[in-house]
C-alpha positions as CSV (number, residue, x, y, z in Angstrom):
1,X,-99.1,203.0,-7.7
2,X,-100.5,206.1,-6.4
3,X,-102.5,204.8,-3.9
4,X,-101.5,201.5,-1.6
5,X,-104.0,199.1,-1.9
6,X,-105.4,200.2,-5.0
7,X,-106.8,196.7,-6.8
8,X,-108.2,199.2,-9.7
9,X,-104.8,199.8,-10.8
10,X,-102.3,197.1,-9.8
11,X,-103.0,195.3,-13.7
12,X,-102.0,198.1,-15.3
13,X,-98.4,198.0,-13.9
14,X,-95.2,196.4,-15.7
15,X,-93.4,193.2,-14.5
16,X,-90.9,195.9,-13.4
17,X,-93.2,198.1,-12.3
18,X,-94.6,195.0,-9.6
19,X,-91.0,194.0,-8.6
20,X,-90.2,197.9,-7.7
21,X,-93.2,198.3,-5.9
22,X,-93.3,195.2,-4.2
23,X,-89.8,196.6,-2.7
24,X,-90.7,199.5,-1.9
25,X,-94.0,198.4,0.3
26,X,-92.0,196.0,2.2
27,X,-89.5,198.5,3.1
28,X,-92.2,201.0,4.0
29,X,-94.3,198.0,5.7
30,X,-91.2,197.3,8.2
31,X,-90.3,200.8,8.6
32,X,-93.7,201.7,9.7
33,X,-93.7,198.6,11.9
34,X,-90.6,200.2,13.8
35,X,-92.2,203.5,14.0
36,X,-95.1,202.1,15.7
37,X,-93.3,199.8,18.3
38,X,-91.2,202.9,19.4
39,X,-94.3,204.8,19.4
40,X,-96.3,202.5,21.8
41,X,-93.1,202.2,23.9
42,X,-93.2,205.6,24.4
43,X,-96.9,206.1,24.8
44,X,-96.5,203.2,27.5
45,X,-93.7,205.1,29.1
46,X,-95.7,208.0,29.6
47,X,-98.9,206.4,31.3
48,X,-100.9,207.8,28.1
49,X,-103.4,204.7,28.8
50,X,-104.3,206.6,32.2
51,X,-104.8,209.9,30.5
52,X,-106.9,208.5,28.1
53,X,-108.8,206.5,30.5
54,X,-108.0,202.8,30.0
55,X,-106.2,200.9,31.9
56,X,-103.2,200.6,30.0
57,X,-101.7,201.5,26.4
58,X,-102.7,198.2,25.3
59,X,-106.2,197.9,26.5
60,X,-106.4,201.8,24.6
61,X,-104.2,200.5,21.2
62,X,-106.3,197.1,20.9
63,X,-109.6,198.5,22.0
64,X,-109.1,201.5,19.1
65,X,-107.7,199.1,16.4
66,X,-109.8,196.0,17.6
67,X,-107.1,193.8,17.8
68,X,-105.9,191.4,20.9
69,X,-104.7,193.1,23.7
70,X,-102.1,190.2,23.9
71,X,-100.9,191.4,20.5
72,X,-100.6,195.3,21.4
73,X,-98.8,193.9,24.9
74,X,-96.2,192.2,22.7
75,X,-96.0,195.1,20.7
76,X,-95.2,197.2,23.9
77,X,-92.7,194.8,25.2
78,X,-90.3,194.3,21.6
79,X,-90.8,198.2,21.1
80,X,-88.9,199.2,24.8
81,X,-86.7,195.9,24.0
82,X,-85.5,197.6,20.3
83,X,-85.2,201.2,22.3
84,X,-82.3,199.6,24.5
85,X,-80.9,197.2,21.5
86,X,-80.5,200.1,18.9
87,X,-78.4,197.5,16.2
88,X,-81.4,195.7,15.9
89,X,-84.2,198.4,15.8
90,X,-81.9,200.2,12.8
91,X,-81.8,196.8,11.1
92,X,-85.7,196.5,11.5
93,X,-86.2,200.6,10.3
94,X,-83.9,200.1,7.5
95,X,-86.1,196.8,6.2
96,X,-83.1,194.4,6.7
97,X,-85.2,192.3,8.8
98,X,-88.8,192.1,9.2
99,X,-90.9,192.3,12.6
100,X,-90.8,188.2,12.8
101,X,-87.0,188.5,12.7
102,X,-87.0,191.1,15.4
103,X,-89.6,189.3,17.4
104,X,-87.2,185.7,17.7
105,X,-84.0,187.8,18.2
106,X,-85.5,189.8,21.3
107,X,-87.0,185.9,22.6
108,X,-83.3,184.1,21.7
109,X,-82.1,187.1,23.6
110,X,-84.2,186.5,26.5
111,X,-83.5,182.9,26.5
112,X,-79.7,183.1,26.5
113,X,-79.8,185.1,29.4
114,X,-81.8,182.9,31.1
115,X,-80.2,180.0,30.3
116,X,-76.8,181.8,32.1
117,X,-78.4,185.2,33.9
118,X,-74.2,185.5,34.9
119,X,-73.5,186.9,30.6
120,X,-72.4,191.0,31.7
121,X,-73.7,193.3,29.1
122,X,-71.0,192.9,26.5
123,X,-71.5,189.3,26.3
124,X,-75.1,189.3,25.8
125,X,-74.2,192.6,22.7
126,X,-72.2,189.7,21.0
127,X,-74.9,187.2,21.0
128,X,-77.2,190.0,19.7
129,X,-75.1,190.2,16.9
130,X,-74.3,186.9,16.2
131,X,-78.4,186.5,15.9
132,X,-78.8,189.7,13.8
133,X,-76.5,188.4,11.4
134,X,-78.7,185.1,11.1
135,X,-81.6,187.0,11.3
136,X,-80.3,188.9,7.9
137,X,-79.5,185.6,6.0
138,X,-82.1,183.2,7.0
139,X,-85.8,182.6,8.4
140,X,-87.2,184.1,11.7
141,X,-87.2,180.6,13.0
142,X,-83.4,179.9,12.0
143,X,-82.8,182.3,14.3
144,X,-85.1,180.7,17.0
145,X,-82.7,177.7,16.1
146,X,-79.4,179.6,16.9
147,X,-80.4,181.2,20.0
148,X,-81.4,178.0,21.5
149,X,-78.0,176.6,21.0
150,X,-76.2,179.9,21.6
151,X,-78.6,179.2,25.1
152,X,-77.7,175.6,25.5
153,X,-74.4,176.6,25.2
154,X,-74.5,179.4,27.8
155,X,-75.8,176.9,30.5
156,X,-72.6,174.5,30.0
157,X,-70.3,177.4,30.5
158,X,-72.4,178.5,33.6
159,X,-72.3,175.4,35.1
160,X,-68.1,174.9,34.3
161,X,-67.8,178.1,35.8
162,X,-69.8,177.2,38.6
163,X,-67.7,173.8,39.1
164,X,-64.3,175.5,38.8
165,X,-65.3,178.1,41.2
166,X,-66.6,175.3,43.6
167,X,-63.2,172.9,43.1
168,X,-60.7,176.3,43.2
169,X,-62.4,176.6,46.6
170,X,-62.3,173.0,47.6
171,X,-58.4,172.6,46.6
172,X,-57.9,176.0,48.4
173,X,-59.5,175.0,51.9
174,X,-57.6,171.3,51.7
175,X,-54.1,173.5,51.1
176,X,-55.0,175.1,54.0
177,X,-55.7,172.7,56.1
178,X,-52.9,170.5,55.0
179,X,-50.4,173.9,55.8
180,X,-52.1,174.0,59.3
181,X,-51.3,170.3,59.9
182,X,-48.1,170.3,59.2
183,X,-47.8,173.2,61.6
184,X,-49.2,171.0,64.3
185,X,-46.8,168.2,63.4
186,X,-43.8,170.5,63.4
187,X,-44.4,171.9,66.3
188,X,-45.4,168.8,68.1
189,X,-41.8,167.6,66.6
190,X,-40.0,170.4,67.9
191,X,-42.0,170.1,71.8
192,X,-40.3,166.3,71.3
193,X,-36.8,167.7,70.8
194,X,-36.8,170.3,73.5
195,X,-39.2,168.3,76.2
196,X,-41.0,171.7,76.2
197,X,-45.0,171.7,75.4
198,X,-46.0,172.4,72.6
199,X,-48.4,175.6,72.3
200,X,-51.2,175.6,69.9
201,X,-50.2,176.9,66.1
202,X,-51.2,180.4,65.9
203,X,-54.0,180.6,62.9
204,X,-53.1,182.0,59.1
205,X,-53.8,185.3,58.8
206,X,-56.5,185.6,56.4
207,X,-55.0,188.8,55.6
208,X,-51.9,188.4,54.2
209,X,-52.1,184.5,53.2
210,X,-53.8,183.7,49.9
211,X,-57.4,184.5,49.7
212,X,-59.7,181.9,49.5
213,X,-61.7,182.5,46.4
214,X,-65.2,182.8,46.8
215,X,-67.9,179.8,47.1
216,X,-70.1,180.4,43.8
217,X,-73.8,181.4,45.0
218,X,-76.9,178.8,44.8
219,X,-76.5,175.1,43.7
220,X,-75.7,174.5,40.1
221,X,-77.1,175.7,37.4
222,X,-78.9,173.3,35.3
223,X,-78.4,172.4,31.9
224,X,-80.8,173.5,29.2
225,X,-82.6,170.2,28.8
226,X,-83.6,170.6,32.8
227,X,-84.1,174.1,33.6
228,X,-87.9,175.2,33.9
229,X,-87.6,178.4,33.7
230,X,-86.8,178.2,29.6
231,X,-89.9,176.2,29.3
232,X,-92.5,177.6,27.1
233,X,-96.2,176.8,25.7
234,X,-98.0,178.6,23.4
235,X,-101.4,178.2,22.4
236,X,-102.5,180.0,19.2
237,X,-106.3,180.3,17.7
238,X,-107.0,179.4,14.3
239,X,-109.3,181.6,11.8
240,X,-111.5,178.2,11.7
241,X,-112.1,178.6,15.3
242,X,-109.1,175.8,16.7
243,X,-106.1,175.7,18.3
244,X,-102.7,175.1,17.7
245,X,-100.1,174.3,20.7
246,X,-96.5,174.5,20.6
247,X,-94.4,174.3,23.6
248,X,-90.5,173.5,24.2
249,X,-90.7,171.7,28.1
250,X,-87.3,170.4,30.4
251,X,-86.9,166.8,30.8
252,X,-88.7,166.4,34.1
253,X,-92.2,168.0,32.4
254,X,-91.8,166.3,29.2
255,X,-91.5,163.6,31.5
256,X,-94.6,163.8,33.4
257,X,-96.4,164.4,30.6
258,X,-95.8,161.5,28.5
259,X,-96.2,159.3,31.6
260,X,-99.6,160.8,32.0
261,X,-100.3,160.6,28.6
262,X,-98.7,157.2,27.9
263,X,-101.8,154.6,29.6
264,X,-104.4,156.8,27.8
265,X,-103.0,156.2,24.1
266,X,-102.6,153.1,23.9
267,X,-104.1,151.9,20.4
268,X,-107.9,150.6,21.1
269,X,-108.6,147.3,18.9
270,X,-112.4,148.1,16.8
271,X,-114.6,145.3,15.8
272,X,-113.7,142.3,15.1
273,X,-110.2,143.6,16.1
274,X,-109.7,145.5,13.8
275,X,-106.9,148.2,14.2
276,X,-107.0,151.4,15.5
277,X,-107.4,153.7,12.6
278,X,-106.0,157.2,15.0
279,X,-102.4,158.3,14.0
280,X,-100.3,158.6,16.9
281,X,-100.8,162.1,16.8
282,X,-104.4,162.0,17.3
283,X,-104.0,159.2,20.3
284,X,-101.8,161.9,21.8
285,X,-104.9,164.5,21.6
286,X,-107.3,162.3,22.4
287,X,-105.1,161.7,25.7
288,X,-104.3,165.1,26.7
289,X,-108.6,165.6,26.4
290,X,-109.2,162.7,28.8
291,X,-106.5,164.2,31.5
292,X,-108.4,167.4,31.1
293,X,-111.6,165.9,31.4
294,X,-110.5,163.9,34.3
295,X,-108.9,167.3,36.3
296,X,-111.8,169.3,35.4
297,X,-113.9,166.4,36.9
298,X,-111.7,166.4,40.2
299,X,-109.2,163.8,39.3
300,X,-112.3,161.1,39.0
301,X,-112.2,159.2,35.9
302,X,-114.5,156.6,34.3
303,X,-112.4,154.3,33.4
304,X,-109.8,152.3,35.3
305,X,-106.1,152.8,34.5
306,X,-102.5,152.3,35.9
307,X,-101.7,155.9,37.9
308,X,-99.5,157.8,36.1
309,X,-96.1,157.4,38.2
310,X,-92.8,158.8,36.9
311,X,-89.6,156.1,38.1
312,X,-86.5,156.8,38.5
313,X,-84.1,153.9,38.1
314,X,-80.7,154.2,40.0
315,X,-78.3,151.8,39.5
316,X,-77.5,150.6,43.2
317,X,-73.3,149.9,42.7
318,X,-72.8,152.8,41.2
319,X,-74.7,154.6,43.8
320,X,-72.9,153.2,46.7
321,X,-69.7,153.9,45.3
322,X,-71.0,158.2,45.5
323,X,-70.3,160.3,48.5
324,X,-73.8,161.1,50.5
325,X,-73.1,165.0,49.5
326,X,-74.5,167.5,48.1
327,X,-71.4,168.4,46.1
328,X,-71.1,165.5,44.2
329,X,-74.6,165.3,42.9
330,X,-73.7,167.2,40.0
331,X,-70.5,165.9,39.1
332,X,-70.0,163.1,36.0
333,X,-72.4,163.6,32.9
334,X,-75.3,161.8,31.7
335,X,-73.7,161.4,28.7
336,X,-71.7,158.8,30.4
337,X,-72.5,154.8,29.7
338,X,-72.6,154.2,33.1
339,X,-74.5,157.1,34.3
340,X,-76.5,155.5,37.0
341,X,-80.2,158.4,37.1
342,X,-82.2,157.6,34.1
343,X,-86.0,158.4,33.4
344,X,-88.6,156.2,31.8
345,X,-89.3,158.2,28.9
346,X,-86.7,161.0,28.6
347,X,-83.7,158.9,29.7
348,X,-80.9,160.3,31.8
349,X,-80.8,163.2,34.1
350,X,-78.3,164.6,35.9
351,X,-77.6,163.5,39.6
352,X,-78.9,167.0,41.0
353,X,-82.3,166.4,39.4
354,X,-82.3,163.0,40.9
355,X,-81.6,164.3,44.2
356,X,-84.5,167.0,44.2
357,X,-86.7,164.0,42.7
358,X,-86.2,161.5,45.2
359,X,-87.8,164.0,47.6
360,X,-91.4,163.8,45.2
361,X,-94.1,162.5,46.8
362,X,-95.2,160.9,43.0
363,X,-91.7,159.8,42.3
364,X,-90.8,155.8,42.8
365,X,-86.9,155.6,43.3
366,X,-86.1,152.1,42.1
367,X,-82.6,150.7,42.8
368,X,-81.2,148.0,40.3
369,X,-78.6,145.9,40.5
370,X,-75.5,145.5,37.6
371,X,-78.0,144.3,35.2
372,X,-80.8,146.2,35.7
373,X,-82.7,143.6,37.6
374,X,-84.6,146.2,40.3
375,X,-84.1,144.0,43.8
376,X,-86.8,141.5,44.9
377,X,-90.5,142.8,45.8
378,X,-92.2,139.5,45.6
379,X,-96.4,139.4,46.8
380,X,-98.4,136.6,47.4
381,X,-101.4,138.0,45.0
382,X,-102.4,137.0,41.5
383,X,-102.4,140.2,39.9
384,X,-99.2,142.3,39.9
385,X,-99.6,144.9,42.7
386,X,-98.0,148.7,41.9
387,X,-94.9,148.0,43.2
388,X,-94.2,144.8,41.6
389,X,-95.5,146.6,38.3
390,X,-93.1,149.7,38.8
391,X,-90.4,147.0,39.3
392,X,-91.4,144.7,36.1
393,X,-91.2,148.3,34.1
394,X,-87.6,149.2,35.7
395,X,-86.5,146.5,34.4
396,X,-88.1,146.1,31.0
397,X,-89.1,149.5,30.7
398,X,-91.3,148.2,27.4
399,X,-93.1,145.0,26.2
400,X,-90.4,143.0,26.0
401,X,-91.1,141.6,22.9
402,X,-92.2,144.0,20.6
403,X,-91.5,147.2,22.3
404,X,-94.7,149.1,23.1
405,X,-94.8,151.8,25.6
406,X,-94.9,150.3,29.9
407,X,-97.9,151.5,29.5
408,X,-99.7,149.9,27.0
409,X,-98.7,146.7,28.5
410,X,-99.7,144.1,30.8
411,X,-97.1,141.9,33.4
412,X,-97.5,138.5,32.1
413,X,-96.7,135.0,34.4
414,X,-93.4,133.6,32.8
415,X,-94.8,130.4,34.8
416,X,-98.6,130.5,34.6
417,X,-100.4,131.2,37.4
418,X,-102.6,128.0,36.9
419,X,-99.1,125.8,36.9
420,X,-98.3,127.3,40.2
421,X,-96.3,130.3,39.1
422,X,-95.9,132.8,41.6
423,X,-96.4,136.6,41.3
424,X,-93.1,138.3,42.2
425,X,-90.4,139.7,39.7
426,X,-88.4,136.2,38.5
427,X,-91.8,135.2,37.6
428,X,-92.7,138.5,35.4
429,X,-92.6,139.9,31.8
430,X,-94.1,143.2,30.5
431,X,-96.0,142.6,27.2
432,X,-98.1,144.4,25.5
433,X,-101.8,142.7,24.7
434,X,-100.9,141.7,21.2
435,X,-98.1,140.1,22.1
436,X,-99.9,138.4,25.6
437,X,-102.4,136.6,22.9
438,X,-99.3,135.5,21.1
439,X,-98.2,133.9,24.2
440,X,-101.3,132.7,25.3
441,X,-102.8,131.8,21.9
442,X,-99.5,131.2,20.0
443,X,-96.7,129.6,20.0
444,X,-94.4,132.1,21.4
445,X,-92.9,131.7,25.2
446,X,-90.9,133.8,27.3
447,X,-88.3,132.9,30.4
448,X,-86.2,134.5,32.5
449,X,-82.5,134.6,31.0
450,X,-79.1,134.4,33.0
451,X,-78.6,137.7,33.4
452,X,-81.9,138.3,34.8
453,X,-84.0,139.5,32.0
454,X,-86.8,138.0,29.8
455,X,-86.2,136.4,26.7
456,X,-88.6,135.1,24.1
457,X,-88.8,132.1,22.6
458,X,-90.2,131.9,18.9
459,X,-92.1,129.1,17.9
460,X,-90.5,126.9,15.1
461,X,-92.7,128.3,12.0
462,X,-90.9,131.3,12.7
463,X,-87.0,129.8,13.9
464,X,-86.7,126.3,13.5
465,X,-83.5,126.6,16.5
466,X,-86.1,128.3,18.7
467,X,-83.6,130.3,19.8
468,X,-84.1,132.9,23.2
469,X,-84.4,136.7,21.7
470,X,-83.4,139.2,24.1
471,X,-86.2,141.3,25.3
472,X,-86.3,144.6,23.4
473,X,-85.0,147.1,25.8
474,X,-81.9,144.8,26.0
475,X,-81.2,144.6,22.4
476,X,-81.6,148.6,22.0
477,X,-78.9,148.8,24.7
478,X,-76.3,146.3,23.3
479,X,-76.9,148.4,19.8
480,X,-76.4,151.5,21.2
């Protein structure tokens, strides 16, 4: 094809002729494409913005090609990234990757580094690598893949570094105590012997005896799953005039927004009952525009619902048996089946996060005992005040027959209120509405088991032996 673009001619090419040239404009597409990030890197680095008086490079290069600024800024930004990461910028001249791939290998690159700032320079060249060679096999978002495990990776080994430092210190400053001790006792032994006194041990000499290694800086680094700064949310327009988000949020956030969002999705019955006809998904958007609505209107809603409160359940024997210190927040793993710190929605956390949460105005600490019973908060009221609701959900974290979010869900009288059952937590089951009719209207009853928990009875139609069911968060945790 003489000319690129030319739609006149394209038809009267060969099947080879289409294959070769199809080659050739993607090479000459990505080469170009590296040619123009290193020249707006340079253009930026000379202030040519100024000179041509903008405000910047990328006010100028959108403003003359009418494209997003954002767009000429990213530009900007991966062209002076490829000027000090040369492998990659060769790889994107020579049409090995394309500007996607170079786009995700600069991000991973960023988030790696993040994830363990600690990596020196010939660390961070091998992960480069190790992405390049993805990025020359596979999809642009493969590589997004690998960099955020090369990343999750890079946090364990920056916070095993940061232990061993911390207990090579520890073990060093108990040797030397222990040495000085001694010292004391021998030479209390020896004033004994002689009937002399005994004069004070002189001091090591920091000197000469072994050096103490050093204290690693700042508290520990968190994992992947709970460090903020890799958090990320993106929010793209569509040609038809939408949106489309994307986001990758720690534990905490992802937290607080599903406990925000979790009382304003709940499936609405139509008429007659009928049921909701919104996906999930759509309940989810519908959500996240009523807690915009509600923060663009002050916080003041229309409609009455349960505050959005994030608990955190600590198991109260396992917390006893810690020592009230700083240094062993972050020891154990959530991984562990005993791990005591565990979230509503997002499940466990480590014991550091726990610590900074318990200081949260909007946090409720709740303290169970062996079986997850939180400890009495009885009230002499009809309706379940917070407190007692925040215990009911600690305990069954979900209707406890069916399963439903806490937040859908109502606390329910195991004795009812009109036989003289009182409203305190031995008296209390979370169900969902559908499953409070069934109660109610049905056949179905629930008591509080042995162990502390709810169980539900079903009615003969559906097990002649009426035998107690577990309630649901119980039976996911013996199935585990």
């Amino acid at each position: 094809m003489q000319k690129l673009g030319d739609f006149q001619s394209a038809h009267t090419l060969s099947d080879q002729e289409l294959v070769s040239a199809l080659a050739h404009i993607h090479t000459t597409e990505t080469s170009l494409a590296a040619s123009k990030l290193a020249v707006l890197a340079e253009s930026d680095r000379r202030g040519l913005g100024l000179k041509l008086g903008y405000s910047s490079v990328a006010y100028w290069h959108a403003k003359s090609t009418r494209t997003r600024e954002a767009q000429s800024t990213h530009h900007i930004r991966l062209g002076y990234w490829l000027t000090e990461h040369p492998t990659v910028a060769e790889a994107l001249t020579d049409a090995d990757i394309h500007h996607a791939h170079a786009t995700a290998i600069a991000d991973g690159y960023t988030l790696i580094h993040t994830a363990d700032p600690a990596l020196d320079d010939a660390a961070m060249a091998a992960h480069v690598a190790t992405l390049l060679d993805v990025a020359t096999r596979s999809l642009a978002s493969t590589v997004t893949t690998r960099a955020r495990e090369l990343a999750h990776h890079a946090a364990a080994d920056a916070q095993a570094r940061h232990d061993a430092t911390r207990k090579a210190a520890e073990a060093h400053e108990a040797a030397r105590r222990a040495r000085e001790e001694q010292a004391r006792r021998d030479a209390e032994e020896k004033a004994r012997r002689t009937g002399t006194p005994s004069p004070d041990p002189e001091p090591e000499d920091t000197d000469t005896a072994d050096p103490a290694p050093d204290l690693p800086d700042g508290p520990r680094p968190p994992s992947a799953a709970e460090n903020p700064a890799l958090n990320v949310l993106k929010i793209f327009q569509l040609p038809d005039g939408r949106s489309r988000v994307e986001g990758n949020l720690d534990t905490l956030t992802a937290e607080k927004l599903r406990t925000a969002l979790s009382p304003l999705t709940a499936p609405k019955p139509g008429p007659g009952g009928a049921l909701d006809p919104r996906s999930p998904a759509r309940r989810n958007a519908d959500g996240l525009a009523e807690i915009l609505d509600r923060h663009l209107a002050g916080g003041k809603g229309t409609t009455f619902t349960a505050p959005a409160r994030v608990n955190l359940i600590v198991n109260l024997a396992d917390l006893l048996k810690r020592p009230c210190s700083h240094h062993s927040a972050g020891e154990g793993s959530p991984l562990d089946r005993e791990w005591p710190f565990d979230m509503e929605w997002t499940g466990p956390i480590s014991g550091q996060l726990a610590e900074l949460l318990t200081c949260d105005a909007d946090m409720t600490p709740i303290i169970v005992d062996g079986a997850g019973v939180p400890l009495a908060m009885g009230r002499e009221v009809r309706l379940a005040p917070p407190e007692l609701r925040n215990a009911v959900i600690a305990r069954d974290r979900c209707c406890v027959m069916c399963g439903r979010p806490a937040g859908w869900c109502q606390v329910h009288h195991i004795e009812y209120w009109t036989d003289g059952g009182p409203t305190d937590l031995t008296n209390s089951a979370l169900v969902c509405g559908r499953c409070h009719r069934s109660i109610h209207h049905g056949d179905w009853e629930v008591v509080l088991g042995e162990d502390g928990h709810p169980h539900a009875i079903p009615p003969a139609a559906v097990d002649p032996n009426r035998q107690p069911i577990p309630s649901y968060h119980r039976r996911r945790q013996r199935t585990a």
